[in-house]
C-alpha positions in Angstrom: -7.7 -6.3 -8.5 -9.0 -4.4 -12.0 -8.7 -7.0 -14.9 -6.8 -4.8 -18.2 -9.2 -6.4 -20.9 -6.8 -7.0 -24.1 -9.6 -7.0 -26.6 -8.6 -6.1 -30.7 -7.5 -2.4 -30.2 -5.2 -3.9 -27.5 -4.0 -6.6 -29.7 -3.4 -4.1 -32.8 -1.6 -1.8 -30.4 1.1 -4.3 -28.7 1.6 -5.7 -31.8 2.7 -1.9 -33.6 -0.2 -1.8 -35.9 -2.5 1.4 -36.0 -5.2 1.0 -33.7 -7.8 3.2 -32.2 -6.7 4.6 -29.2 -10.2 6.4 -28.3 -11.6 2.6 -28.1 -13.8 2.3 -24.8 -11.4 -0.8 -23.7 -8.3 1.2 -24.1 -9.4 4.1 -22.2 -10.6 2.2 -18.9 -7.3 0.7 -19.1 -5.5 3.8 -19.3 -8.0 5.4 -16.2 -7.2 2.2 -14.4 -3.8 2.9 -14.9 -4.1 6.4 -13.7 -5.7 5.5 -10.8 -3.0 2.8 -9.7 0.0 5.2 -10.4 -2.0 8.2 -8.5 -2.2 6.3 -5.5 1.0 4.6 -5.7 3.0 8.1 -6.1 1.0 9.9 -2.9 1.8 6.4 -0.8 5.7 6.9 -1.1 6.0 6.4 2.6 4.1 3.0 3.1 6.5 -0.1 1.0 3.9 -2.5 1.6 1.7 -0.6 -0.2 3.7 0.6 -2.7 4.8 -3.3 -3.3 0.8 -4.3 -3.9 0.0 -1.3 -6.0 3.2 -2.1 -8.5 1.9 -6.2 -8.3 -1.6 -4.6 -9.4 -0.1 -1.9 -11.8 2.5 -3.6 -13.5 2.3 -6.8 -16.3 5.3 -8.5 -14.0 7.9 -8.0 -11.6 10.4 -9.8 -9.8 10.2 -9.7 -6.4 12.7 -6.8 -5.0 11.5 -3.7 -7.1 11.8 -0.6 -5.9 10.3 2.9 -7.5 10.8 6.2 -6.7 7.6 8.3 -7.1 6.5 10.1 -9.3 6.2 7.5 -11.4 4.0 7.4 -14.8 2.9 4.8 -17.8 0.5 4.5 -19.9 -1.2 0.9 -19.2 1.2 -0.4 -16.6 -0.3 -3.6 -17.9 2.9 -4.1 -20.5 5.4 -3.4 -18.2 7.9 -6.1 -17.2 10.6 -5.7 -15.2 13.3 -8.1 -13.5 14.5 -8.8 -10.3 16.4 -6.3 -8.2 15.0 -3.3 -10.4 15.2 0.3 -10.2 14.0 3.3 -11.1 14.7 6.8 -9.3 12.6 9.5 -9.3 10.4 11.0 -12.3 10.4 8.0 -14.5 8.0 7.7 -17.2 7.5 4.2 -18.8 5.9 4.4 -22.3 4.6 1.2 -22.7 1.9 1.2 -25.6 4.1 -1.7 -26.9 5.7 -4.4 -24.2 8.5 -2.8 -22.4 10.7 -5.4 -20.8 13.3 -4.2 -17.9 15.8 -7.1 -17.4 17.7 -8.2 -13.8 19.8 -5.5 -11.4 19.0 -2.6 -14.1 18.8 0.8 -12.5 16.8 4.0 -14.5 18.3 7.3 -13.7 15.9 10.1 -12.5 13.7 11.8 -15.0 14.4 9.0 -17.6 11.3 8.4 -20.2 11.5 4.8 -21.4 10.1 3.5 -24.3 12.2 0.3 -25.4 13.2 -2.6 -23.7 16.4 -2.4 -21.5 19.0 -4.9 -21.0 19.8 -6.7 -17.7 22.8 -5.8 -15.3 22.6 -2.0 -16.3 22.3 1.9 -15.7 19.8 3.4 -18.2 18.6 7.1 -18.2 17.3 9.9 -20.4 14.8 11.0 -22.5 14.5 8.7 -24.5 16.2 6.3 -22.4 19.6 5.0 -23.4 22.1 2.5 -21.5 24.8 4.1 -20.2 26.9 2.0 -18.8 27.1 -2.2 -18.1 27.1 -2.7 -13.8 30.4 -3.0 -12.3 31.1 -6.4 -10.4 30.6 -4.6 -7.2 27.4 -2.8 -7.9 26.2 -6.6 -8.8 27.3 -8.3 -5.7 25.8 -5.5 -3.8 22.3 -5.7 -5.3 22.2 -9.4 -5.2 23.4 -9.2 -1.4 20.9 -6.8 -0.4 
């Protein structure tokens, strides 16, 4: 597994404040990144290897997550998301800046996210926006599964 080095570009950038995006450290992370999401969206048929390359691409995860390829960031690296997670096909995650993804929340196809989104809910667009809360059901069934 690459290490994503989080020298003082990195730290500027998280943190909002102009940084230097042609800095050396920020560009092997975003070619690491690259590489990851490459391989993870021409694996689509192989789940155990889709599960290891999200553990590897992604800053956390709980432990059902399930994505739909295509699938595209920037670092990967600042992407959190919860347990029982999804995200259909086409979604683009913007992360520059932490994006955190919270429990049972579902992205809609084609969605480009670059905020946080909220647990228990369906999300989608561009820019990605919550829609709706989950019902009762929808809950009960993702936690059954």
């Amino acid at each position: 597994m690459e290490k994503v080095v989080r020298g003082a570009e990195w730290q500027k950038m998280v943190a909002g404040e102009p940084y230097d995006a042609g800095d050396p450290e920020l560009k092997a992370a975003r070619e690491r990144c690259r590489r990851l999401y490459h391989t993870f969206n021409t694996c689509w048929q192989e789940k155990p290897a889709r599960d290891a390359l999200l553990h590897e691409l992604l800053g956390g995860r709980g432990h059902e997550c399930a994505i739909n390829p295509p699938f595209f960031c920037d670092y990967g690296a600042n992407i959190f998301v919860g347990e029982n997670f999804y995200a259909n096909v086409n979604c683009t995650i913007l992360d520059v800046c932490e994006v955190h993804i919270g429990d049972n929340s579902v992205i809609g196809a084609g969605s480009v996210v670059t905020k946080d989104v909220p647990a228990n809910v369906v999300a989608a667009g561009n820019p990605c926006r919550v829609l709706r809360a989950m019902t009762a059901e929808e809950l009960e069934g993702v936690i059954q599964r």
